[in-house]
N, C-alpha and C positions, 0 to 999 in steps of 0.2 A: 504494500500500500504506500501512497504519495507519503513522503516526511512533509508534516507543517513547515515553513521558513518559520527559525526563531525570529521572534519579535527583538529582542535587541540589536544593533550597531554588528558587522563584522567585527574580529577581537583585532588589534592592533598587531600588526605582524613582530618577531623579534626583530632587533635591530641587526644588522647586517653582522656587528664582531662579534653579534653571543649565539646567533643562530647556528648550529652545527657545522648542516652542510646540503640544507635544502632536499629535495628532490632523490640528490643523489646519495643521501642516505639510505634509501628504500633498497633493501635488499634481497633481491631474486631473483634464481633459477630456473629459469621458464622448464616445464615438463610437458613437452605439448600430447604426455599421454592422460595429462590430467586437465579438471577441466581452469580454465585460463582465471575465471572469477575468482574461484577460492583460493587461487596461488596469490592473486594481486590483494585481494583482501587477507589474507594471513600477513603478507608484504608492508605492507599499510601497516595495519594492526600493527605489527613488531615496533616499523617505526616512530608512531604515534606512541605506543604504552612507553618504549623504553626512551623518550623524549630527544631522540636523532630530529623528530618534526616537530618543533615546539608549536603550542597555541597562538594562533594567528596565521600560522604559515600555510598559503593559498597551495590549493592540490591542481592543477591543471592537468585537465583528460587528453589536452594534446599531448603534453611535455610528457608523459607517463607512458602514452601511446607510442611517441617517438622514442622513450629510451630505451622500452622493451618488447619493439617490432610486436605490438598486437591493437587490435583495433580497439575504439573505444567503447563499446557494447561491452565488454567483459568490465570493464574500468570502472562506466558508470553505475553497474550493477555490484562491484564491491564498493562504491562509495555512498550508494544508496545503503549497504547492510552497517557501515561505518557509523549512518547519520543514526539508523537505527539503535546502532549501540550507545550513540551519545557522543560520540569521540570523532564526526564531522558535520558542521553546519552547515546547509545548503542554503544559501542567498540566492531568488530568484532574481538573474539579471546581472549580480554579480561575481558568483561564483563560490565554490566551495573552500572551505578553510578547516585547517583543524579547532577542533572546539575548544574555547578558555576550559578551564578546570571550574566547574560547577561543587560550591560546597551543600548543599544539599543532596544533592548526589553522593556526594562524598558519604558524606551522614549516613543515609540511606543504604548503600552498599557496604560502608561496615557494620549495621547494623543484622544483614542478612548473612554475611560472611561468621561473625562472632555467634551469633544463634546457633548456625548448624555444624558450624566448625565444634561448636560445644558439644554439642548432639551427640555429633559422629565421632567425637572423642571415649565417651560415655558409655558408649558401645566398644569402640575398642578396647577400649582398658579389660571388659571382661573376657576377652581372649587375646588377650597379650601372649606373648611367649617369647623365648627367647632366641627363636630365627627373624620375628620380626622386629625386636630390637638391634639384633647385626643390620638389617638391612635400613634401619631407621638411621642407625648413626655413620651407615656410609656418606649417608646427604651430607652433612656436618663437616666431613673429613675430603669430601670436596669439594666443598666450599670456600675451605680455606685454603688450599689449592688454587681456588682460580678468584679467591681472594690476593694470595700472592702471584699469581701470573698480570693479575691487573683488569680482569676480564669481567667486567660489570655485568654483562650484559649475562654471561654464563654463569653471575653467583646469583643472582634476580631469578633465573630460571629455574634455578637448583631451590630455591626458596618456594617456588610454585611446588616441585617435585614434592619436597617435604610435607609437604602438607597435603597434596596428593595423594602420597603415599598409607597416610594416617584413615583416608577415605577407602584407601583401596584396602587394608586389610579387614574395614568393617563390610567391605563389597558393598558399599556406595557410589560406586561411580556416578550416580544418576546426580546423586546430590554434590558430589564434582563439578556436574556439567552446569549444574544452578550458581554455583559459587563462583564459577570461571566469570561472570557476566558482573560478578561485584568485585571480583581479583581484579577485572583489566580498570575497572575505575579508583580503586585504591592503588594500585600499581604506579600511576600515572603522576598521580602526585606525589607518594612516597617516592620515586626515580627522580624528579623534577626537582625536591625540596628536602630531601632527605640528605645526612652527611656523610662524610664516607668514612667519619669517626664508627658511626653508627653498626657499622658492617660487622664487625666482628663481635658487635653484641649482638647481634642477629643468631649466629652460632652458637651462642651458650645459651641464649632464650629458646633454641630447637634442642640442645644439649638436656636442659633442664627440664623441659618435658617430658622425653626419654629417661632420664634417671628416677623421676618421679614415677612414671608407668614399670619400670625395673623394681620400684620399692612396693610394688601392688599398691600405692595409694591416689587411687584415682582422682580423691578431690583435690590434692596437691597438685596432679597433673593437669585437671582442668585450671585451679589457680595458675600454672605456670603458663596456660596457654592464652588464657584472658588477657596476662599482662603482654606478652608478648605480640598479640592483636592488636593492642589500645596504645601500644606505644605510639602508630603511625598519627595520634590525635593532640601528640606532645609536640607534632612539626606545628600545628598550628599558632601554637604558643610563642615558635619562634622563626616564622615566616619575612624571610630579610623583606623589608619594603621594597626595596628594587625586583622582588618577584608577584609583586602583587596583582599587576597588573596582566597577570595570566589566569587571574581567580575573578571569581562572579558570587555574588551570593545562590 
């Protein structure tokens, strides 16, 4: 179905020295045995969530079509699923952009994230064992690997995994697939506004979830996973003013 044009202003593009690298951030492998929308939309998606496209920065169906030999019928239908998700504004007349970071959104998707993430905790803990604590704490121990390799993009993913993982041993995936839709909107702005002091607390807050589900105490373990969720609502407390102007109520 048609996306509404939002009622507010286009967001103001980043300035020329803080914007990445435009366009040509977008990273992809055309597979012409798959279908062409879902590559350009996974495409997209990466680099929007992981902030290669900051807020503001116009998507043109030419310049996408031109850089990756395929027509624009596949384009404009990943950035039709985009606006769907929240993460691009279509301006009729003007053109499409990536979307400011909306705090209500924000709200709203950790709200639904923290819920079932608890849930699915809740459940797991009563069959914990201890193959899936080895396989819990390999996330951990590569993380900090590509902690030290330098590889953001690859310690953010492994952070998705972990807690993926915590889904897949209660065979939730379903409730995975619910979560992925309020991960890519907390993602966006924890990448964007989050520090890289932060990272390596990131590790011992998945650390201490696992040693808590290791001591059979499952309300310990939900405590540790709460705090570990609510952290990302401490960025707002200390949101530099020169990034504000990517945020909206």
């Amino acid at each position: 179905m048609p996306i509404a044009a939002p009622t507010e202003a286009p967001p103001v593009a980043a300035e020329p020295d803080e914007e990445p690298a435009g366009l040509q951030a977008i990273r992809l492998r055309l597979d012409r045995r798959l279908p062409v929308a879902d590559q350009v939309h996974e495409a997209l998606r990466a680099a929007i969530v992981g902030v290669h496209l900051l807020p503001g920065t116009p998507i043109s169906e030419n310049s996408i079509s031109r850089q990756f030999g395929v027509s624009r019928t596949p384009i404009r239908a990943a950035i039709q699923r985009l606006a769907e998700e929240g993460l691009i504004d279509v301006y009729p007349q003007q053109g499409s952009f990536v979307a400011p970071i909306r705090l209500s959104g924000i709200g709203d998707a950790h709200f639904v994230r923290r819920a079932l993430e608890v849930a699915v905790l809740r459940e797991t803990a009563t069959i914990w064992t201890p193959a899936m604590s080895a396989a819990a704490r390999a996330v951990p121990a590569k993380q900090r690997l590509l902690l030290e390799a330098g590889d953001s993009d690859g310690f953010h993913a492994a952070d998705a995994e972990f807690h993926h993982l915590l889904m897949s041993f209660a065979n939730r995936e379903g409730v995975w697939t619910t979560i992925q839709t309020a991960w890519t909107r907390l993602a966006r702005f924890m990448r964007l506004f989050g520090s890289p002091d932060r990272l390596p607390l990131v590790i011992e807050e998945h650390l201490a979830v696992i040693d808590a589900l290791d001591a059979g105490d499952a309300a310990e373990a939900e405590a540790r996973l709460v705090y570990h969720v609510d952290r990302a609502f401490v960025l707002l407390d200390q949101l530099p003013e020169r990034y504000r102007r990517y945020v909206v109520d």
